[in-house]
N, C-alpha and C positions, 0 to 999 in steps of 0.2 A: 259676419262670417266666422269669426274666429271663435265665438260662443258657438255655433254651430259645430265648426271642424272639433271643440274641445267633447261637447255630445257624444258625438261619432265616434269618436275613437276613443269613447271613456274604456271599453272593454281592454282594449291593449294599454291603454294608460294607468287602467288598475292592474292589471298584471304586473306593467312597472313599477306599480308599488310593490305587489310581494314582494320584490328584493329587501325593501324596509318593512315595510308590515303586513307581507303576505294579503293576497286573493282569497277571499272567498266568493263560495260557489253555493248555491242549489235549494228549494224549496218550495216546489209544488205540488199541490196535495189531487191524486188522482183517485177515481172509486176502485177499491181493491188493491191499492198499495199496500206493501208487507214491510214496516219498521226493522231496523234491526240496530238496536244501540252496540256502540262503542264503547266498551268499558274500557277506563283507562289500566295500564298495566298488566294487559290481558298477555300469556307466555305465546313466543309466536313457534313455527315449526322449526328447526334447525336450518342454518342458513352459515354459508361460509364465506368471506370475501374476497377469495376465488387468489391471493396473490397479487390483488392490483392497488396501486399506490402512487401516481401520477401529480406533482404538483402543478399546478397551471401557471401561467405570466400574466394571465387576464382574467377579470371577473366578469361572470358568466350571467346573460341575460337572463330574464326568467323565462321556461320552457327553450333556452338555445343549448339544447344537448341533444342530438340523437346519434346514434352507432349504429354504423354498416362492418361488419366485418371485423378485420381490425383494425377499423378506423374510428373514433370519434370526431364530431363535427360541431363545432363552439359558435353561438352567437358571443359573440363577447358585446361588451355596455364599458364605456369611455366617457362620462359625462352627459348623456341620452343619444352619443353618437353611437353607429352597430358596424361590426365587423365579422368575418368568418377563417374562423381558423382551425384546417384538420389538425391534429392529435395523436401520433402512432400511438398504435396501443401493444407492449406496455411497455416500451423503449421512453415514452414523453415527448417526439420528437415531433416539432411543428411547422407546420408550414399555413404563411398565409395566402389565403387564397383571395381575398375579397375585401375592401375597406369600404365605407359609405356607404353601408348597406340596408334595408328593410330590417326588421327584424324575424320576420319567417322565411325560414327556408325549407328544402325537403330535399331527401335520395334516394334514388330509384332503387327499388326491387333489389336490383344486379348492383347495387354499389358504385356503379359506373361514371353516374350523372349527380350533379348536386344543381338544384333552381335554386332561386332567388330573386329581388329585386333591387333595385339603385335608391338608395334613399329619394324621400320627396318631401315635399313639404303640401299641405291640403289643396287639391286644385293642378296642382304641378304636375310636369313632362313626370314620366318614373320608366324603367326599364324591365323587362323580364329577361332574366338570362340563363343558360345552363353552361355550367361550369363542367368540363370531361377532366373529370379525374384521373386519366390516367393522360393524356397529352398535358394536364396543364394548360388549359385555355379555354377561355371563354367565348359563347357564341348569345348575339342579343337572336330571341324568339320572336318578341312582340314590345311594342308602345304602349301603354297606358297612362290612363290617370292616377294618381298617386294621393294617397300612398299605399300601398301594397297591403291587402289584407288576410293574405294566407294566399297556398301554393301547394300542390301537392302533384307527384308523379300517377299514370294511371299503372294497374296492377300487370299491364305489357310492355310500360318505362317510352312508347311513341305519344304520348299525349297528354300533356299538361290541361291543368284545372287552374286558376285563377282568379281572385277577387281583387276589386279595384271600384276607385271610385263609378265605373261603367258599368261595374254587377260582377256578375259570375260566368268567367270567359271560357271556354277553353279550346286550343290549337295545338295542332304539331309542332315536334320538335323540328322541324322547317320550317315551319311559319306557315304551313297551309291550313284550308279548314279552321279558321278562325269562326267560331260559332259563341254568341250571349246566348247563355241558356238562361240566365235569368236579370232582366234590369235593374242597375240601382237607381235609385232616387237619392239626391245629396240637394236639397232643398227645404234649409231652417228648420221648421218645424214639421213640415212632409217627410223630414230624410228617411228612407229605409234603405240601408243598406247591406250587402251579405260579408259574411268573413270566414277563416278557421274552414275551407272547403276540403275535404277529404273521402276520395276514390270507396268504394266498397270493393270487395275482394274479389269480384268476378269484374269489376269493369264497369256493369251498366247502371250504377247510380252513383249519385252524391250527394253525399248529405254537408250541412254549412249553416252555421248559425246566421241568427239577424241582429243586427242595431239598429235603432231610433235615435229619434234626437234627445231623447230621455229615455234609460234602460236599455236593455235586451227584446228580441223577440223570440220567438218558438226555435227550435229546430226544425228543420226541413228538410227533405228530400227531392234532388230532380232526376228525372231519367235523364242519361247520359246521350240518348239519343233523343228522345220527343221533347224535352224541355217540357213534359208535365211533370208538374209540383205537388207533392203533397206535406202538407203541415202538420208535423208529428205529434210536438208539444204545443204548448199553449204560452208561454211567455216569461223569461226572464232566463234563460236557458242558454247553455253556452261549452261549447270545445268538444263537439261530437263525436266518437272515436266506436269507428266497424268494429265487433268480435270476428275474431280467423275465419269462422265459418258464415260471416255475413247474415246471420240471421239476427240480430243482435246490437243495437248501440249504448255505447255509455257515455254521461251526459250530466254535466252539472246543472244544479237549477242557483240561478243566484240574487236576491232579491234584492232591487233596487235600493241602495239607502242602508242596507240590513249589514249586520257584523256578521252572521252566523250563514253558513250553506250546506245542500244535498250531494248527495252522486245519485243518478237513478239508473236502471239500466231500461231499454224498451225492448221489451222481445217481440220480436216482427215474424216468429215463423208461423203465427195464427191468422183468421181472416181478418181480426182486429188486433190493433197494438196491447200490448200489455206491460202494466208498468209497476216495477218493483224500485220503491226505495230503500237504500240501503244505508243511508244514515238518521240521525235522529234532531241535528241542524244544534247539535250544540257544539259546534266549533265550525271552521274555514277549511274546507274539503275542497281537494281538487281533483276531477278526473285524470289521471293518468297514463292508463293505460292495461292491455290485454297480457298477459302471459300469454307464449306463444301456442302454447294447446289450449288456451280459450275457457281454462278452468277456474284462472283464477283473474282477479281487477286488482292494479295497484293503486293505491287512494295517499296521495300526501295531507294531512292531518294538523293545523295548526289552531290553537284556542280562539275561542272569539276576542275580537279587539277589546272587548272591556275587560278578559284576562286572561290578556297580551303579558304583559310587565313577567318576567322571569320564569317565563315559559317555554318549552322547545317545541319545534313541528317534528314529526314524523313520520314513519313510514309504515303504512298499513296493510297487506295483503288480505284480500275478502275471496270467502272459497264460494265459485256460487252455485254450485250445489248443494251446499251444504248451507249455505247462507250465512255466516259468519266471520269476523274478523280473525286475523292475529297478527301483532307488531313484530316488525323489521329492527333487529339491534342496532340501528342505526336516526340517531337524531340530529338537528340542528338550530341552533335561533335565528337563518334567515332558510329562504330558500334552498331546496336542495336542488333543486329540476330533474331531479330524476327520471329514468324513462328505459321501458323494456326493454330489451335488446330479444334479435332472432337466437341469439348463442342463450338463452337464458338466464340470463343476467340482469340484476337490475344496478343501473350504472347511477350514479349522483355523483354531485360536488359537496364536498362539504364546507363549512364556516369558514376553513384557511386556508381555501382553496385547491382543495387533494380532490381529482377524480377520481375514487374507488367505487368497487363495485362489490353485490351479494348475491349469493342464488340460492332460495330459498329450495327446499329438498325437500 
């Protein structure tokens, strides 16, 4: 069992490593993919750091940053224990909201609600909760099996999506309409399990990676109502992420065992998917995230493990229309978790723990 539970969850266990020696992501070769190398040193477009300078008290999980407003929202990491702590932006001031926690969370749309789940251990009771941001209190949703493998709000903020060791759930913020739209399997070497679930921008699908008991599986998508599936990619594939306008996902490819990963994006607005790569798999790519008019992808950037040793990660922006990279004045030697904000900003933590931010112009 416990070889088993260590499989399953290698995906978020490698993540946990980025903090030390960064994730990578991505490389699967489809007919008609278009390369686009990375040159290092390449001049990026003007970008200012908007003012903000925030030292934290807690180091920051990898992917535990996202910003509603003027809020930000911290996984913080205590020895592999997780916690949740808002962030005034740009006063510093914090409040915790949450101790013993999952390490995914999500907030709605309206900045209102913040989910989550209750730490577990493999197998174990776990809790799903939504936290009201503005009373300050928490309300439990639903029970599951634990441990919590992604959460996400739908794009009207009444209905959660959810992975867990039972598949991919989702219910009202009352607890009604509990509906499996899709089973896990958590069974040694049978295990398939979903994770990383996240709403598309009208509501009626969701897309949510797979794990094995060895590797990753494809990306997928279910209707949010029929619970039919379709399977996007083909395997090793990971952290799905809607463009604004939903026609659109970007999506690391990451090979089992490998130092080096992809971003790809799929464009879904044809009758067949179409798939563009956009790196060249000579370093540790992570999907990041959309700019909020859906022009451009932010991509974090770190050298392959074999040259790691006195190296910094960074920050990428890819124009895709134009199909091209340019670098972000902003680097670091672990993790940054940066992540787009609706105000247009891209927010990160740096090395010594300063949450600052840039907006590329």
């Amino acid at each position: 069992m416990l070889q088993t539970a260590f499989r399953v969850v290698r995906c978020s266990r490698v993540w946990t490593l980025i903090a030390t020696l960064v994730l990578g992501l991505a490389f699967v070769i489809f007919p008609g993919c278009i390369k686009r190398p990375v040159p290092d040193g390449q001049s990026g477009p003007p970008a200012g750091n908007g003012s903000l300078e925030v030292v934290l008290k807690h180091e920051v999980a990898p992917r535990g940053l996202l910003v509603a407003g003027a809020k930000a929202y911290l996984v913080t990491e205590n020895e592999g224990r997780f916690a949740i702590v808002e962030v005034s932006l740009p006063d510093g001031n914090e409040r915790l909201l949450a101790e013993d926690t999952a390490q995914n969370i999500a907030v709605s749309k309206d900045g209102k609600l913040l989910a989550y789940g209750t730490a577990s251990e493999w197998n174990a009771p776990c809790e799903v909760r939504v936290f009201d941001l503005d009373k300050g209190e928490w309300r439990k949703i639903a029970d599951t099996t634990g441990p919590l493998r992604g959460v996400d709000f739908s794009p009207d903020g009444k209905t959660l999506v959810f992975a867990s060791l039972e598949g991919l759930v989702t219910i009202g913020l009352d607890g009604s309409d509990r509906k499996v739209l899709v089973e896990g399997k958590a069974n040694g070497e049978s295990t398939v399990l979903q994770w990383r679930p996240v709403w598309s921008p009208d509501g009626a699908k969701i897309a949510y990676a797979v794990s094995y008991y060895e590797g990753s599986g494809p990306i997928s998508i279910v209707e949010a109502d029929t619970g039919a599936v379709l399977t996007l990619t083909i395997s090793d594939d990971v952290d799905p992420l809607w463009s604004p306008d939903g026609k659109s996902i970007l999506y690391t490819h990451q090979p089992y065992g490998e130092d080096h990963s992809d971003v790809y994006i799929a464009d879904l607005a044809g009758a067949q998917p179409q798939f563009k790569r956009l790196t060249e798999g000579d370093g540790l790519y992570c999907g990041l995230g959309w700019s909020p008019d859906g022009r451009y992808v932010l991509v974090q950037r770190a050298p392959s493990l074999s040259a790691w040793e006195g190296s910094a990660m960074k920050l990428l922006v890819y124009e895709v229309g134009q199909g091209r990279f340019h670098e972000l004045p902003a680097t670091s030697p672990k993790s940054m978790t940066p992540t787009w904000a609706a105000d247009g900003f891209i927010y990160y933590v740096t090395e010594d723990g300063r949450l600052t931010r840039i907006k590329p112009k």
